[in-house]
C-alpha positions as CSV (number, residue, x, y, z in Angstrom):
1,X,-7.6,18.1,12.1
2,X,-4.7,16.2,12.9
3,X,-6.5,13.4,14.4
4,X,-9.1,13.2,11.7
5,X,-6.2,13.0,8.7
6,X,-4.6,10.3,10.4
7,X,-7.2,8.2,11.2
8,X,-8.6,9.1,7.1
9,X,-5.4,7.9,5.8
10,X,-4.9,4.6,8.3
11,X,-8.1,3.6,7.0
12,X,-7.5,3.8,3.2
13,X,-4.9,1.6,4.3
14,X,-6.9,-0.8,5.8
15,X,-9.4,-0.7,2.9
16,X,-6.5,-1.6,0.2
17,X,-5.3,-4.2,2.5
18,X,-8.8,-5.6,2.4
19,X,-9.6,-4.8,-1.5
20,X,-6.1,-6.7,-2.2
21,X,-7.5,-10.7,-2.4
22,X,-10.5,-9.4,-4.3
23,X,-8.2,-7.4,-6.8
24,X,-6.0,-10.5,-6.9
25,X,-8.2,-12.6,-7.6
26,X,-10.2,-10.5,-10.2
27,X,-7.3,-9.4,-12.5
28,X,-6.2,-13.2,-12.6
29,X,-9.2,-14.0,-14.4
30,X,-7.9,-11.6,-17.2
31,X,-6.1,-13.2,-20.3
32,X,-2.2,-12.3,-19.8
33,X,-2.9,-10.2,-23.0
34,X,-5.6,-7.9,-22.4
35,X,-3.6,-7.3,-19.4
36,X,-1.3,-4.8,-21.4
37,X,-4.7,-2.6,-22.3
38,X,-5.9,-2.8,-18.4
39,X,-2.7,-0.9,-17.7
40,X,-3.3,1.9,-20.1
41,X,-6.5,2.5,-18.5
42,X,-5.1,2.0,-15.0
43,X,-2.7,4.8,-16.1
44,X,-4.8,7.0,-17.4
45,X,-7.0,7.3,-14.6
46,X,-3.9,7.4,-12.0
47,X,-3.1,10.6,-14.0
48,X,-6.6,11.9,-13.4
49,X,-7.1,11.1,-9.9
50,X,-3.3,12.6,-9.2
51,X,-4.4,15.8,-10.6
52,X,-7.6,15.6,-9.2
53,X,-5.8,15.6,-5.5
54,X,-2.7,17.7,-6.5
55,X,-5.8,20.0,-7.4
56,X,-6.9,19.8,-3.9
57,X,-5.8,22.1,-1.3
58,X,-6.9,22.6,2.7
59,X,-5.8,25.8,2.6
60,X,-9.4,26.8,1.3
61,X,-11.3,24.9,3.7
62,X,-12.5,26.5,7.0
63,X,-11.1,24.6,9.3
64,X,-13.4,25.8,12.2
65,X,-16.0,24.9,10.0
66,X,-17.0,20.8,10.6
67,X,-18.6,20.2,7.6
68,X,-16.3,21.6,5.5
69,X,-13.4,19.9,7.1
70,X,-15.3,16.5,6.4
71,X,-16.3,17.4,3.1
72,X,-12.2,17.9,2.4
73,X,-11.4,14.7,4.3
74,X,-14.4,12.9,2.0
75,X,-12.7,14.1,-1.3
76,X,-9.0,13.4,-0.2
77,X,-10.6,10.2,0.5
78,X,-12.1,9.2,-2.6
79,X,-8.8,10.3,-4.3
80,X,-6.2,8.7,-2.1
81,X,-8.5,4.9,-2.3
82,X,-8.9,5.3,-5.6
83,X,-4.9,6.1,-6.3
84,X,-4.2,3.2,-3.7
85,X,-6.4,0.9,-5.3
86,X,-5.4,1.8,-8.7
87,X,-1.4,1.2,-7.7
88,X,-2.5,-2.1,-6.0
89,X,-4.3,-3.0,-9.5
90,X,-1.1,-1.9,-12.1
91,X,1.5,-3.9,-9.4
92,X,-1.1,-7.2,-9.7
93,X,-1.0,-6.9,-13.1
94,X,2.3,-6.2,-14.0
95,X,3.5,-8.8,-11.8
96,X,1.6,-10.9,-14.0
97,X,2.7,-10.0,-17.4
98,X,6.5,-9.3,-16.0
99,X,7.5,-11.0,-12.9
100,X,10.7,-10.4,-12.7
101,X,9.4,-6.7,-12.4
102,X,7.5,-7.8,-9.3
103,X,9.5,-6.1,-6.1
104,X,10.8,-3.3,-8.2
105,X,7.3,-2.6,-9.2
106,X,5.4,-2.8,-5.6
107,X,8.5,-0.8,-4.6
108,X,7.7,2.1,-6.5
109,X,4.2,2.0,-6.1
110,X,4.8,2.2,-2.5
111,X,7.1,5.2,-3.1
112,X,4.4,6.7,-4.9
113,X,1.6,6.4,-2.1
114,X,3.7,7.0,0.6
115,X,4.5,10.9,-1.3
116,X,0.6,11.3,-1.8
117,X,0.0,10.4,1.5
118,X,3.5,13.1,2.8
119,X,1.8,15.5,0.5
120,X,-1.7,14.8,2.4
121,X,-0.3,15.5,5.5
122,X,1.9,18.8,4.6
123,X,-1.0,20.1,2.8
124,X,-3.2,19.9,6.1
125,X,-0.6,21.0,7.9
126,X,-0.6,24.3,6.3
127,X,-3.9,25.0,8.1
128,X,-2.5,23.4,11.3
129,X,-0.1,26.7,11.1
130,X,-2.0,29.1,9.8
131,X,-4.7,29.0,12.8
């Protein structure tokens, strides 16, 4: 279980890494001033997609059980991509509208992933322990 969390969450990584030119590239094509609407979307579906995975809990899967432990590591997947490449889109753009924002805003964007990704691992934990 371990292993397979790990290797679930180095790969969202490496998929936001990836996604980042084509984000770039994507959200400078947006006038400066529809950028301000972009973020209220980007925000409201952070807020979804954080409750959707605070939602989420290992302790009801069957961690014997293979298919449910993929099925888990599929939805904590979806969610934790989706709230990487959502933080990845709202730093892009508010870098462009406010630059001087730009390092204070990566930074707490990365504070942000890096507790979704400590509450991935405690939460898979629990089941680690509980065996």
């Amino acid at each position: 279980m371990r292993r397979e969390n790990i290797a679930k969450n180095i790969l969202i990584i490496i998929l936001a890494i990836i996604f980042y030119p084509y984000l770039a590239n994507n959200l400078a094509l947006i006038d400066a001033g529809q950028l301000n609407n972009f973020l209220l979307i980007i925000s409201i579906l952070l807020v979804t997609v954080c409750f959707a995975n605070f939602a989420f809990t290992y302790e009801r899967v069957n961690s014997k059980s293979i298919g449910q432990r993929w099925l888990a590591h599929a939805a904590t997947f979806c969610f934790m991509l989706l709230m990487a490449l959502l933080l990845e889109s709202m730093a892009i753009s508010v870098q462009t509208i406010y630059p001087t924002l730009s390092v204070l805003i990566w930074f707490f964007s990365g504070l942000l992933y890096l507790g979704i990704v400590l509450y991935d691992f405690w939460d898979a934990q629990r089941i680690i322990n509980n065996k």
